[in-house]
C-alpha positions in Angstrom: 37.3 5.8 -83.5 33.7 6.4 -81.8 30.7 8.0 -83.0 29.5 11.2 -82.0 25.9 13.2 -83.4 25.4 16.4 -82.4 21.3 17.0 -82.5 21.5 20.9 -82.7 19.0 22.9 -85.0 21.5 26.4 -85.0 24.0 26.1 -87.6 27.2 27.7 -85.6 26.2 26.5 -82.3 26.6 22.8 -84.3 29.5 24.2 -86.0 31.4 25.5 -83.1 30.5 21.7 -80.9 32.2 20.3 -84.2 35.1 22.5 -83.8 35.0 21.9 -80.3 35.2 18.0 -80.6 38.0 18.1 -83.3 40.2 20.6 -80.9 39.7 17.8 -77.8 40.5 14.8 -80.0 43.8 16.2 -80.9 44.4 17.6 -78.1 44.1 13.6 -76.4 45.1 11.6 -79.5 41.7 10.4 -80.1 39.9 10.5 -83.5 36.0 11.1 -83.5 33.5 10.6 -86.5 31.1 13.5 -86.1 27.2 13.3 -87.3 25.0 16.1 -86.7 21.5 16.3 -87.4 19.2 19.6 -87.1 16.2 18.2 -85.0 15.3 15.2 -82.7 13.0 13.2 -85.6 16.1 13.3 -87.5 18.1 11.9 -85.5 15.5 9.2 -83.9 14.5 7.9 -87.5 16.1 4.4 -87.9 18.3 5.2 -84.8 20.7 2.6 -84.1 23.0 2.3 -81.6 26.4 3.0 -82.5 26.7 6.8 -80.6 29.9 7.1 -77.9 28.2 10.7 -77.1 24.9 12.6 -78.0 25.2 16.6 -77.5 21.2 17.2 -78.0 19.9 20.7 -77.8 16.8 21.6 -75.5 15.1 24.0 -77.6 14.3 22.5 -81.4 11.3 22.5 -83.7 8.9 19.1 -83.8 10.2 18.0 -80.9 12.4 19.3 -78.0 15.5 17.7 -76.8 14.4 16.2 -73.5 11.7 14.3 -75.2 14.3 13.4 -78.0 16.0 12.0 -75.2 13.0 10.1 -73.4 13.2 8.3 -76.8 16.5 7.7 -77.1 16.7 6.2 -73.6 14.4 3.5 -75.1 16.5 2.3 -77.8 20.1 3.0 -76.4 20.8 2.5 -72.8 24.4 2.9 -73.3 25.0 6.5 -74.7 26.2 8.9 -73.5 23.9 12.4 -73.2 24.9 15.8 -72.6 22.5 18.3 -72.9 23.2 22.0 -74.8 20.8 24.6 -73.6 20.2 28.3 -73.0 17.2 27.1 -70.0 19.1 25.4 -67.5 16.1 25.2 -65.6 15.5 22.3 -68.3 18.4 20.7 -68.6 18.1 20.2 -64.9 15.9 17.1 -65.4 18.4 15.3 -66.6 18.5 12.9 -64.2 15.3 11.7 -66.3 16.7 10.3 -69.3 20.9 9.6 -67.1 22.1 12.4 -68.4 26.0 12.9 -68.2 25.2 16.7 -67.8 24.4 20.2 -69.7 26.4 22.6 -71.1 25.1 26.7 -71.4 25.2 28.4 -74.4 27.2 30.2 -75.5 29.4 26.9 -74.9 33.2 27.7 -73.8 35.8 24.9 -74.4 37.0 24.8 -71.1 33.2 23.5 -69.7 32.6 21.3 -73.0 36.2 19.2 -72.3 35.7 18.5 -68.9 32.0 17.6 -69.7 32.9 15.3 -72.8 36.1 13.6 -71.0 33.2 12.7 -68.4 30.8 11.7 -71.1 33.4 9.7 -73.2 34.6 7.8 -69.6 30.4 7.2 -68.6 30.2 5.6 -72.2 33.1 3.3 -72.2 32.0 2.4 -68.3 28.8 1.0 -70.2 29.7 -0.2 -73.1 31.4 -3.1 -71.5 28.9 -4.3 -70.1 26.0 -3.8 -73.0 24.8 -6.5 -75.6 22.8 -5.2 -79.2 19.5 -7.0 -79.2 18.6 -7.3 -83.2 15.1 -7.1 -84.2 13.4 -6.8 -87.9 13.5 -3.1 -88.5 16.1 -2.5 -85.6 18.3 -3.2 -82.7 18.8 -1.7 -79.4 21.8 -1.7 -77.0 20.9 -2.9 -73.1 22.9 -2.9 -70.3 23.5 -6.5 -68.5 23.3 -4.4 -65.2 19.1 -3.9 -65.8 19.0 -7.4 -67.6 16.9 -9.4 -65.2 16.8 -12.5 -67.0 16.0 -13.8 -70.8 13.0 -16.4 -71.4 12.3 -17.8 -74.3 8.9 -19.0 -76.0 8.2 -21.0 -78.7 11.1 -19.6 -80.3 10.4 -15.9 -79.2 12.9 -14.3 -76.7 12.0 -11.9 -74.5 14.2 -9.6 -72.3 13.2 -8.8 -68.8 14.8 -5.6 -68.5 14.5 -3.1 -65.2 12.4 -0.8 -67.2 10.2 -3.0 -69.8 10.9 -6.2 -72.1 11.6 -6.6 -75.6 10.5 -9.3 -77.2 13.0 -11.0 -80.3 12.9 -14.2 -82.6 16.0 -16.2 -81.1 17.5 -18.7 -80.0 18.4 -18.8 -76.1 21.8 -21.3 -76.5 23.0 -17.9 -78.6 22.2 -15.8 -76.0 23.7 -18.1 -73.3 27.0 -18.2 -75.4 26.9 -13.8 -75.5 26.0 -13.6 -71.3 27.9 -16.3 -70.1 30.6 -13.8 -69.4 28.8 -11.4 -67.4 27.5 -14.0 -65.2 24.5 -15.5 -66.3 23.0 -18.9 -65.4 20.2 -21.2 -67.0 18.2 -22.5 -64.2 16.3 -24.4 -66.9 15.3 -24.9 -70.6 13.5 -21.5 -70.4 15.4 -19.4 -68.6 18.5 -17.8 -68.6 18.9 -15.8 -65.2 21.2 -12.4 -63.8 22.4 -14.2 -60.4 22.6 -10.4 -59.0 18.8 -10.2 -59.1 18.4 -13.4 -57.0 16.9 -13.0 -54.0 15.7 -16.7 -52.9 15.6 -20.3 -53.8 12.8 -22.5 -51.9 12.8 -25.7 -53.5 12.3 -25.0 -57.2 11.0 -22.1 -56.9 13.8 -19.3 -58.0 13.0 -15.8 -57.3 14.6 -13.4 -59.6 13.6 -9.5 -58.3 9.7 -9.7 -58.7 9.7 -13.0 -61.0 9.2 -16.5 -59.6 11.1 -19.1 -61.8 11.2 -22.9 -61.9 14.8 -24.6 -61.5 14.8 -27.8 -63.4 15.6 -31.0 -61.9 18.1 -32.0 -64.3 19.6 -28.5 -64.0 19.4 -28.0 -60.1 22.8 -29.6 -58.8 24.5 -27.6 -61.9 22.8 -24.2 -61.5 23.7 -24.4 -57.3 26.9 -24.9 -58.1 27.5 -22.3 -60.7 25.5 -19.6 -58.5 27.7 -20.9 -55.5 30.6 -20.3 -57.4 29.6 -16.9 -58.5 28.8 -15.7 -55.3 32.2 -17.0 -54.1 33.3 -14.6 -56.7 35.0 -17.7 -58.6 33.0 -17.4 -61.4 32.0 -14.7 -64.6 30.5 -11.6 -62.5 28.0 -9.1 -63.9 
């Protein structure tokens, strides 16, 4: 069963998306818990990230959809979002926050299937590749994909993400044990590295997209021939 919220501030548009969501999963055999919640804040306040599917409206009171969604984005990288508008001029951007689309309003069932089948398929897509980062007060679900690599600091962690770190208390041998599958190396004590992002070794010097990291001695032999083996395709692949 997978979570769906439907952030919609009009009673019988929420309703009918309800209706709407029921019809599809028996339509497919597929069961669907449905939240709904009548304005961004709402639904941001102690977000966590167990959403399959987010229909957000555009047009709500405090604060509009798209920069509802600008939030989300920041917390769950896996969800998926499909916009429910009457200004498709605004629902057009999007591409801002990976939208999986927009539907118009008045919605028709026809548009919403096609557009939730797509939503439902983007979701799982991601969710196989995504790991829930815990923090006090929180959590938030990254893709490995925009994991760069993990370092740790007198016992603080901190994720090197594409589009900004987090910073965790942790332990990196945990995280080691949770990344190993989707390819990840530790080029030393410190660092625990996404081979895709590699761009260069020169001596010890490892650069990882814009980052220069140290390969430890003891480590070297080791880390060349797990990254060897990884680009041979022979070993866990991101």
């Amino acid at each position: 069963m997978r979570n769906i919220a439907i952030v919609e501030d009009e009673d019988n548009a929420a309703e009918l998306l309800r209706s709407y969501i029921l019809r599809y999963g028996d339509e497919n055999g597929e069961e669907f818990k449905i939240f709904r919640f009548k304005n961004a804040m709402e639904f941001l306040k102690d977000y966590r990230a167990v959403y399959a599917v987010v229909f957000m409206d555009i047009q709500m009171p405090h604060m509009n959809g798209m920069d509802g969604a600008i939030e989300l984005r920041k917390a769950d990288k896996a969800v998926s979002i499909v916009f429910i508008t009457n200004l498709v001029q605004f629902a057009q951007r999007g591409y801002e926050v990976d939208a999986v689309g927009f539907l118009v309003k008045p919605v028709k069932y026809g548009d919403f299937a096609l557009r939730f089948k797509k939503a439902l398929a983007v979701y799982m897509t991601h969710e196989e590749r995504t790991i829930i980062v815990k923090y006090q007060g929180g959590m938030s679900r990254i893709s490995t994909d925009s994991l760069i690599y993990v370092e740790i600091i007198a016992h603080r962690l901190y994720y090197h993400l594409l589009d900004g770190d987090i910073e965790v208390t942790g332990v990196l041998s945990e995280v080691e044990r949770e990344l190993k599958k989707y390819g990840f190396l530790r080029c030393n004590k410190c660092y625990l590295v996404n081979p895709k992002f590699i761009t260069s070794i020169k001596g010890a010097d490892l650069q990882v997209g814009d980052y220069t990291l140290q390969i430890s001695r003891p480590r070297r032999a080791t880390f060349l021939a797990e990254l060897a083996k990884w680009y041979s395709g022979g070993g866990d692949s991101t």
